[in-house]
mmCIF entry with sequence, helices, sheets and N, C-alpha, C, O atoms, coordinates in Angstrom:
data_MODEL
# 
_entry.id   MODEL 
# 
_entity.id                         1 
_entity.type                       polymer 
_entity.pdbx_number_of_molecules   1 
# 
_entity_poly.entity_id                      1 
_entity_poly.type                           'polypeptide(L)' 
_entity_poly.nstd_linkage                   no 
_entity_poly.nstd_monomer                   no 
_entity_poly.pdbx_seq_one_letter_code       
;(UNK)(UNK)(UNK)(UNK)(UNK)(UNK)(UNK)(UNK)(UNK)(UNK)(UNK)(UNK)(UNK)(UNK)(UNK)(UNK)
(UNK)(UNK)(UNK)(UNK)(UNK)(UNK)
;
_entity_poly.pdbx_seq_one_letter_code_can   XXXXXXXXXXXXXXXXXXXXXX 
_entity_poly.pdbx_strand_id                 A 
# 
loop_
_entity_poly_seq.entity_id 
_entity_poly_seq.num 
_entity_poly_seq.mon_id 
_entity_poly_seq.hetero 
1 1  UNK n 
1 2  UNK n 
1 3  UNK n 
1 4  UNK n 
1 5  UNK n 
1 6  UNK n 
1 7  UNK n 
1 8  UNK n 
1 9  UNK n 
1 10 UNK n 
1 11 UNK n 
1 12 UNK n 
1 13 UNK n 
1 14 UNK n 
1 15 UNK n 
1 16 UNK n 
1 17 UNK n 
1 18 UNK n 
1 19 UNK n 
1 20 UNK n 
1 21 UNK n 
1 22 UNK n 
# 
_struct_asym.id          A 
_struct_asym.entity_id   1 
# 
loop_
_atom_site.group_PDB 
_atom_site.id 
_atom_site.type_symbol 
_atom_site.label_atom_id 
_atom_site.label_alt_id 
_atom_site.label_comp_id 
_atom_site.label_asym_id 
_atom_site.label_entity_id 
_atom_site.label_seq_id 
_atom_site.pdbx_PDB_ins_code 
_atom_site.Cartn_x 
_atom_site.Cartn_y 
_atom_site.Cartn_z 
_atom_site.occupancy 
_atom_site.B_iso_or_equiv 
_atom_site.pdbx_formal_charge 
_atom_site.auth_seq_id 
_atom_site.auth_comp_id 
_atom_site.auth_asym_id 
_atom_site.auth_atom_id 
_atom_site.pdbx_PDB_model_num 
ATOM 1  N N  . UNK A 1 1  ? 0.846  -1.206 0.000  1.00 0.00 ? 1  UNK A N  1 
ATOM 2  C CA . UNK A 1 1  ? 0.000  0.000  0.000  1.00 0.00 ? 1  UNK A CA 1 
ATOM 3  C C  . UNK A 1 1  ? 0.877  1.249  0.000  1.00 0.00 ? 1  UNK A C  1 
ATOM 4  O O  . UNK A 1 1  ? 2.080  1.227  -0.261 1.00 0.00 ? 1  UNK A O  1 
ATOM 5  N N  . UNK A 1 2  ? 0.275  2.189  0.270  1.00 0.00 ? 2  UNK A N  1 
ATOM 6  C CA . UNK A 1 2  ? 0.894  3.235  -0.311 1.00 0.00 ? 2  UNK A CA 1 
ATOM 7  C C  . UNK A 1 2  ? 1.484  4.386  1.198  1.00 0.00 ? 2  UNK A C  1 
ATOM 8  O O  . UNK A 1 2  ? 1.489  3.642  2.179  1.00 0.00 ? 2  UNK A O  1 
ATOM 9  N N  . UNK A 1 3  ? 1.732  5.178  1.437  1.00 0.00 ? 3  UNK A N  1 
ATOM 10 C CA . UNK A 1 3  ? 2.493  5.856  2.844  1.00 0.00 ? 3  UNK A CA 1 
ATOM 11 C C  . UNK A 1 3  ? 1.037  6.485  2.746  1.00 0.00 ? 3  UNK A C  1 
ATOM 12 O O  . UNK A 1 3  ? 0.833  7.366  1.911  1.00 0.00 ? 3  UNK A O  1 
ATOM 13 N N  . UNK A 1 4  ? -0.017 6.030  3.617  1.00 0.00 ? 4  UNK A N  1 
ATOM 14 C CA . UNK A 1 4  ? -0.985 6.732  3.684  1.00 0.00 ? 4  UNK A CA 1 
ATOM 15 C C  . UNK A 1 4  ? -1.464 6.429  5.693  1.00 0.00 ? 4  UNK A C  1 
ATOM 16 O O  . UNK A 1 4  ? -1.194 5.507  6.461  1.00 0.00 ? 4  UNK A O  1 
ATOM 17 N N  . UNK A 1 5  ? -2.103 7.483  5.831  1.00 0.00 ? 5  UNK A N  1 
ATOM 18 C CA . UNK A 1 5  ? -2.499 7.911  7.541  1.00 0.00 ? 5  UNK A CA 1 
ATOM 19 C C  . UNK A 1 5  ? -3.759 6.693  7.393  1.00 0.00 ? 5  UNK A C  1 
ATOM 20 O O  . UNK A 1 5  ? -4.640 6.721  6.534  1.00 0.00 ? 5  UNK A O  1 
ATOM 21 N N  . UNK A 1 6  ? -3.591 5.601  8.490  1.00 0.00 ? 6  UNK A N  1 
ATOM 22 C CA . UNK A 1 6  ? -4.648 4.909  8.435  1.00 0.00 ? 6  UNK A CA 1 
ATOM 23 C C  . UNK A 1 6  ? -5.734 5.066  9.265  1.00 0.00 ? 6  UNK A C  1 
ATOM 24 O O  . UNK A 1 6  ? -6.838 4.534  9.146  1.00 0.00 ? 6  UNK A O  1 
ATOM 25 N N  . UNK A 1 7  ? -5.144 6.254  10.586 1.00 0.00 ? 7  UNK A N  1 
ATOM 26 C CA . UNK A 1 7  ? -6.140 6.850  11.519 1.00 0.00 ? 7  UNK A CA 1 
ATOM 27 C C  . UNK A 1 7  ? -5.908 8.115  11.742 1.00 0.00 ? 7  UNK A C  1 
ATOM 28 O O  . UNK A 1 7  ? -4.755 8.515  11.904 1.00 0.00 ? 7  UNK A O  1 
ATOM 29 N N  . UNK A 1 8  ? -6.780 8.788  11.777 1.00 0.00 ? 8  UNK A N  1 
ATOM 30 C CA . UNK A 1 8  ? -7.319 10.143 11.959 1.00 0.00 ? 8  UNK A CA 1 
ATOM 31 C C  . UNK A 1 8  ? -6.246 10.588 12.722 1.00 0.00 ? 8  UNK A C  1 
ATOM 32 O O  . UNK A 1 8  ? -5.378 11.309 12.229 1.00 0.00 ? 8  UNK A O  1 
ATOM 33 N N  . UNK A 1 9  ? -6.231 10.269 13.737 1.00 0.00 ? 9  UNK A N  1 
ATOM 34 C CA . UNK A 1 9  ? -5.386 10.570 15.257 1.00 0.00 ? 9  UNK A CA 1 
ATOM 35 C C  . UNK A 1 9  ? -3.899 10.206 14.887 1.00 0.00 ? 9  UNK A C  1 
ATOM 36 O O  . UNK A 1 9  ? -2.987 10.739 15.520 1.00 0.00 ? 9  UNK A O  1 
ATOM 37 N N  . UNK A 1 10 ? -3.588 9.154  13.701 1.00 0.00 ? 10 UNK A N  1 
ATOM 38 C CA . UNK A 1 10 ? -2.074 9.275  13.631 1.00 0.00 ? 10 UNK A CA 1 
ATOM 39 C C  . UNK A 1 10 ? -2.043 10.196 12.295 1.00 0.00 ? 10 UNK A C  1 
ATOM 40 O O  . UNK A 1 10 ? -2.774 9.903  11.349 1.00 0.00 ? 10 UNK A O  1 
ATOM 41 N N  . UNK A 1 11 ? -1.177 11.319 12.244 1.00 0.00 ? 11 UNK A N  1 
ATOM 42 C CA . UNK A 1 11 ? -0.932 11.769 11.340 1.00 0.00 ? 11 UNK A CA 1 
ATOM 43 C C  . UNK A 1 11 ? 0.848  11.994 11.090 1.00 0.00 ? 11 UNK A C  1 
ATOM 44 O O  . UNK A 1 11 ? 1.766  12.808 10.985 1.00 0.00 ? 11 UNK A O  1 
ATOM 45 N N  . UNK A 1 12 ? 0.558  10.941 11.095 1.00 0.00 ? 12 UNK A N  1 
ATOM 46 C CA . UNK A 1 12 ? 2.242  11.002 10.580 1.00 0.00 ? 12 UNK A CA 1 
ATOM 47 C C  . UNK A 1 12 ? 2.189  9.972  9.652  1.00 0.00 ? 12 UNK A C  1 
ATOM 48 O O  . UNK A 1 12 ? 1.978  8.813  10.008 1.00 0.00 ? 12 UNK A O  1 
ATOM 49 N N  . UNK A 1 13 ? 2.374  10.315 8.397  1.00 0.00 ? 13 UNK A N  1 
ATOM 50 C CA . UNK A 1 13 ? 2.084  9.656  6.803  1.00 0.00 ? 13 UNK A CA 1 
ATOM 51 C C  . UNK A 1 13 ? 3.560  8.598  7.140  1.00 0.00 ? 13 UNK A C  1 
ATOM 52 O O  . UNK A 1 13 ? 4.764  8.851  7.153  1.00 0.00 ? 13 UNK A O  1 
ATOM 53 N N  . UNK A 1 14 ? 2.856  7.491  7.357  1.00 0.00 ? 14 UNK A N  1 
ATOM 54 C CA . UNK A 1 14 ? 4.166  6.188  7.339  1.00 0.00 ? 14 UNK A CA 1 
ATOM 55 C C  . UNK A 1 14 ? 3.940  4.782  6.407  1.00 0.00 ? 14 UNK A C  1 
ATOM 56 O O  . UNK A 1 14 ? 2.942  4.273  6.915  1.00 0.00 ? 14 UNK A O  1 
ATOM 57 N N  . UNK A 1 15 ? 4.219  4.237  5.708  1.00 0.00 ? 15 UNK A N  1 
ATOM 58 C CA . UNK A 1 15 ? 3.983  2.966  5.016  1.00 0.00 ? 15 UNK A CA 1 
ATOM 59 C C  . UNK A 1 15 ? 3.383  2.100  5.606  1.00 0.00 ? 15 UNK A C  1 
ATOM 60 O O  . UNK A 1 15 ? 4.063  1.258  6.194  1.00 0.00 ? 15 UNK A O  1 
ATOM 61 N N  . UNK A 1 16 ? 1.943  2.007  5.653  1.00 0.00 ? 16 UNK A N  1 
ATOM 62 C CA . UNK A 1 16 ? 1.361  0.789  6.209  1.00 0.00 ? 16 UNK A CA 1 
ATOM 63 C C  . UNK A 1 16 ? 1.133  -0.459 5.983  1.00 0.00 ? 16 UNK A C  1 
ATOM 64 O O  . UNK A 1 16 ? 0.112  -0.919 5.473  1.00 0.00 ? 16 UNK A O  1 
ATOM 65 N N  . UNK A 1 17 ? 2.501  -1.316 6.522  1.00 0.00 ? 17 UNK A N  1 
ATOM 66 C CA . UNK A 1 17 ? 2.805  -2.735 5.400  1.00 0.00 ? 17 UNK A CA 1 
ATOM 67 C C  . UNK A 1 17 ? 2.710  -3.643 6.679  1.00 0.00 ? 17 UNK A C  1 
ATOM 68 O O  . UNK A 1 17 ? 2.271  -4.784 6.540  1.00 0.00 ? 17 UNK A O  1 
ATOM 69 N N  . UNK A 1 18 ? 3.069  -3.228 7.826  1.00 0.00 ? 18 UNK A N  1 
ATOM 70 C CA . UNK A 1 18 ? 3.393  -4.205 8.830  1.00 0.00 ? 18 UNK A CA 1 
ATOM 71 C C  . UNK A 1 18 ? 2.499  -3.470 9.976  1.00 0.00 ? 18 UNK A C  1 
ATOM 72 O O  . UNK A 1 18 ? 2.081  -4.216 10.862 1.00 0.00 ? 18 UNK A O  1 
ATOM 73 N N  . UNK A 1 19 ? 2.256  -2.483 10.034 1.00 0.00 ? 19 UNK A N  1 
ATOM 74 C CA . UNK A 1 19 ? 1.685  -1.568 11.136 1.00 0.00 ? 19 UNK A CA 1 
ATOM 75 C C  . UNK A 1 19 ? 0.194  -1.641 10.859 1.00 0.00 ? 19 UNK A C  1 
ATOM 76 O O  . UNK A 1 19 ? -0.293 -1.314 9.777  1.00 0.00 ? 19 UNK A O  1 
ATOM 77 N N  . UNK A 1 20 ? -0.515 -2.094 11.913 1.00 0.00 ? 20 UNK A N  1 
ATOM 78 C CA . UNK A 1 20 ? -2.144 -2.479 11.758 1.00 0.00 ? 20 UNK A CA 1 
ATOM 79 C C  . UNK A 1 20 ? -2.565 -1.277 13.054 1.00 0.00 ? 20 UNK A C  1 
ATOM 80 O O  . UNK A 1 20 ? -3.769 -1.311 13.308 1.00 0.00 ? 20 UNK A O  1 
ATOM 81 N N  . UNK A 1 21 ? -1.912 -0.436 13.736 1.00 0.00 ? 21 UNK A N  1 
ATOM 82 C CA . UNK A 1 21 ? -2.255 0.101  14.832 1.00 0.00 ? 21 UNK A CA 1 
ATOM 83 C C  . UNK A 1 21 ? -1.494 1.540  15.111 1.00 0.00 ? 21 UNK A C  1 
ATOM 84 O O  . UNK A 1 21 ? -0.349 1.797  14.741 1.00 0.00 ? 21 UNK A O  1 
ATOM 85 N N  . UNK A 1 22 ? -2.033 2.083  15.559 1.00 0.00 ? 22 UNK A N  1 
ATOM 86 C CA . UNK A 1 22 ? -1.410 3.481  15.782 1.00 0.00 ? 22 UNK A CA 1 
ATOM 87 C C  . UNK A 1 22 ? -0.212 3.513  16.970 1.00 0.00 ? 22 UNK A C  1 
ATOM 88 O O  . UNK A 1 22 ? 0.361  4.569  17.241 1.00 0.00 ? 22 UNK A O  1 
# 
């Protein structure tokens, strides 16, 4: 996927490949 914010509350644009959680 692409470096996109997967929750509102995290905004720090990081690669979400392995990270399911803030």
């Amino acid at each position: 996927m692409v470096c996109r914010k997967r929750f509102p509350q995290d905004n720090t644009p990081e690669p979400v490949q392995g990270r399911g959680g803030p």
